[in-house]
Steps between C-alpha positions, in 0.01 A plus 500: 500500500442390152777267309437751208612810706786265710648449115469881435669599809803241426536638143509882647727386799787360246430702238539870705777334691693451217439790341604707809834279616597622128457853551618493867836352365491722176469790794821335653279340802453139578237288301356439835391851557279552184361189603436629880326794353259348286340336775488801670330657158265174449403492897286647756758801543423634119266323236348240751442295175707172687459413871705239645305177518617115624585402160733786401658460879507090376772601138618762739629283745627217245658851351733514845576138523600503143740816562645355788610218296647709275691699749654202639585391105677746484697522805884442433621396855811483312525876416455557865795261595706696236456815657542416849448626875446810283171399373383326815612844716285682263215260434466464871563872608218578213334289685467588839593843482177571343285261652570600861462916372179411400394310785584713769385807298129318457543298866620857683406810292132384382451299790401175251456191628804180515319332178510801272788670608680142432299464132625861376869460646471158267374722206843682529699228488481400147695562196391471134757318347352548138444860571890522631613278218319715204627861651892354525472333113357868428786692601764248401635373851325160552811316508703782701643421823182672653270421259596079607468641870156588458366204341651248728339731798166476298546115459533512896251778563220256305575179692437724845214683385300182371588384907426813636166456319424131594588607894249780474218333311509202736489750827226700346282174414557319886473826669809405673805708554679368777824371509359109534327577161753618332742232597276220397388722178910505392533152579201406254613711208831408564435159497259584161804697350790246516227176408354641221751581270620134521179384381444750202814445414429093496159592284676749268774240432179245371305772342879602294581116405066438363555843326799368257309189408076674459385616176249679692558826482500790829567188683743666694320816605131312577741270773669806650221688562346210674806471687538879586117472618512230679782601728297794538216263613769332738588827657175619622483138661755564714408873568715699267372706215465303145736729347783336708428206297584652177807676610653178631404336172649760290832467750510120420443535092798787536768220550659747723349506826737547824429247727795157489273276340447770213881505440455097431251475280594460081419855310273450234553843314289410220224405695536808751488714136191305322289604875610881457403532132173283534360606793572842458170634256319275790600682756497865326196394479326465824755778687360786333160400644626500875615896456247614290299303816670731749435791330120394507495429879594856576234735556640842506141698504449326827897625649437859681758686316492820737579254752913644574519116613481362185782776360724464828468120509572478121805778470665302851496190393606555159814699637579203797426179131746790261765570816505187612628344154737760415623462863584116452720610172686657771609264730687403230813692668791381277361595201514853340232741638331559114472096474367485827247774413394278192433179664253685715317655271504192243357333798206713520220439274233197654286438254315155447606348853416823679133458330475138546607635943218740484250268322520237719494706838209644375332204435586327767306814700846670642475828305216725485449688203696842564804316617440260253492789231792663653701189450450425137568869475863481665488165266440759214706748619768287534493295163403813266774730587796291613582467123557885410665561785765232450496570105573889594773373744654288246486801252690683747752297661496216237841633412630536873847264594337389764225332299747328224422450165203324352525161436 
């Protein structure tokens, strides 16, 4: 391929992304659903005008690691202390709950093998914490006592999902699922977990005190990037994936990370805020390229459609990844039945890290493409609708007792 038409295919890619995460969220859908489509518009399943190519898989993948380090920016362990065993019962009945429906239904029902029954039940797992976070500021209850439930569970729901992830992409690239494996696979990343924080929180503390004295400026932002990417270099030496690398580096930067040695360390608020606000354009710009990227690696002409496994599989799952959710908002037993019913459904919508599940088991050769496509359907399912169904619950209970008033 031609530089000329690589440029061309860049400028499209951010340009129809944009363009559609604006109308998807002017539609009252998450930005990363507009973005989804147009690769499904630009790709093999519509226009064929952009095929998926090493370079575009190259921003696509610096697109996850970047993301990941956002996500664990942005994790307030704190919030999830505040809330307490609430937020853990939910976080880890959300979970479970839906990652052992899944698996048995794909393991049991469609007779799937170990590997991709375990990569979808990951898939269900996650919770989009920015999705989740925009729907509760919509309807006014962010700060309510279920509105703080939810996002500590989220908080929680992230850390396990990113491990979840790193457990499966390990097994999937040694082949190995036995019990030896796995034990020596937890030890390594959890060896890799509790180590490197320490040290990006060492190199963020040198690239914070050369940032108040340079002249030079983006300073900052060039040195965190390396960082972020070179703990993503340092993970795939040890066997995890590289976006492991950024997450841990965006727990360490957060100042708030839960481990003891995370409680010791000085917070350097101003610091923490000068990362957020200059690296995020970077990393809005590179994410955008990783969805629009999964939209291209779908090729729906090629999915048999009058196939009732594709329908079955899709309509199953997406009941066990919606039930399961709205089932962990109910193990919440002393709290009133209508709160209960709202922390399920808030906890709902996957999003991002249910893409970023599918993407990688896919490339990593676990899902074929009609479970593949069912998947990022669910994904779809899930992410599209959970917003106007809580925004019509809200409408019609917002005034309940049971719910209190808004904040």
């Amino acid at each position: 391929m031609e530089g000329a038409e690589v440029l061309l295919q860049i400028a499209i890619i951010l340009a129809g992304a944009r363009l559609a995460g604006e109308i998807a969220m002017h539609l009252g859908a998450p930005a990363v659903i507009g973005e989804l489509l147009v690769g499904v518009l630009l790709g093999p399943s519509q226009l064929g005008w952009i095929h998926p190519s090493e370079f575009l898989q190259l921003l696509a993948d610096i697109g996850i690691i970047l993301l990941l380090f956002q996500v664990g920016l942005e994790t307030n362990i704190r919030r999830l202390r505040e809330t307490g065993t609430e937020a853990v019962i939910v976080a880890v009945g959300g979970a479970v709950i839906p990652m052992l429906g899944s698996f048995l239904l794909c393991r049991y029902a469609f007779d799937m093998s170990l590997l991709i029954s375990l990569f979808v039940g990951g898939a269900m797992t996650a919770t989009s914490i920015g999705v989740t976070v925009r729907i509760l500021r919509d309807v006014g209850r962010d700060d309510s006592r279920e509105g703080q439930i939810v996002l500590g569970a989220a908080v929680l729901d992230d850390v396990l999902g990113v491990l979840v992830l790193a457990f499966l992409f390990q097994m999937s690239a040694a082949h190995d699922t036995s019990y030896g494996g796995l034990l020596s696979l937890l030890a390594f990343i959890g060896l890799f977990f509790v180590v490197s924080p320490i040290v990006a929180e060492l190199a963020s503390a040198v690239i914070s005190r050369y940032g108040q004295v340079t002249e030079l400026p983006g300073l900052v932002a060039t040195l965190i990037v390396s960082l972020v990417l070179f703990f993503a270099w340092i993970a795939h030496v040890v066997g995890a994936p590289e976006l492991l690398g950024g997450f841990v580096v965006g727990l360490a930067l957060s100042r708030q990370f839960f481990l003891p040695f995370g409680e010791s360390m000085a917070p350097d608020a101003a610091f923490t805020r000068q990362v957020r606000r200059e690296m995020r354009p970077i990393v809005q710009l590179f994410t955008p390229i990783f969805f629009v990227g999964v939209g291209l690696s779908l090729d729906l002409r090629m999915i048999n459609w009058d196939s009732p496994f594709v329908w079955l599989f899709s309509f199953s799952l997406a009941a066990v990844a919606i039930g399961g959710k709205v089932l962990a908002g109910h193990l919440l037993r002393s709290e009133p039945r209508l709160i209960r019913q709202a922390v399920g459904m808030a906890m709902v919508p996957r999003a991002e890290v249910g893409l970023i599940f599918a993407e990688l088991g896919r490339s990593a050769g676990a899902l074929n493409g009609e479970v593949y496509a069912a998947v990022v359907l669910v994904i779809a399912y899930t992410t599209v609708f959970a917003p106007f169904w809580l925004k019509l619950f809200y409408r019609r209970f917002g005034s309940h007792g049971a719910l209190g008033k808004p904040p």
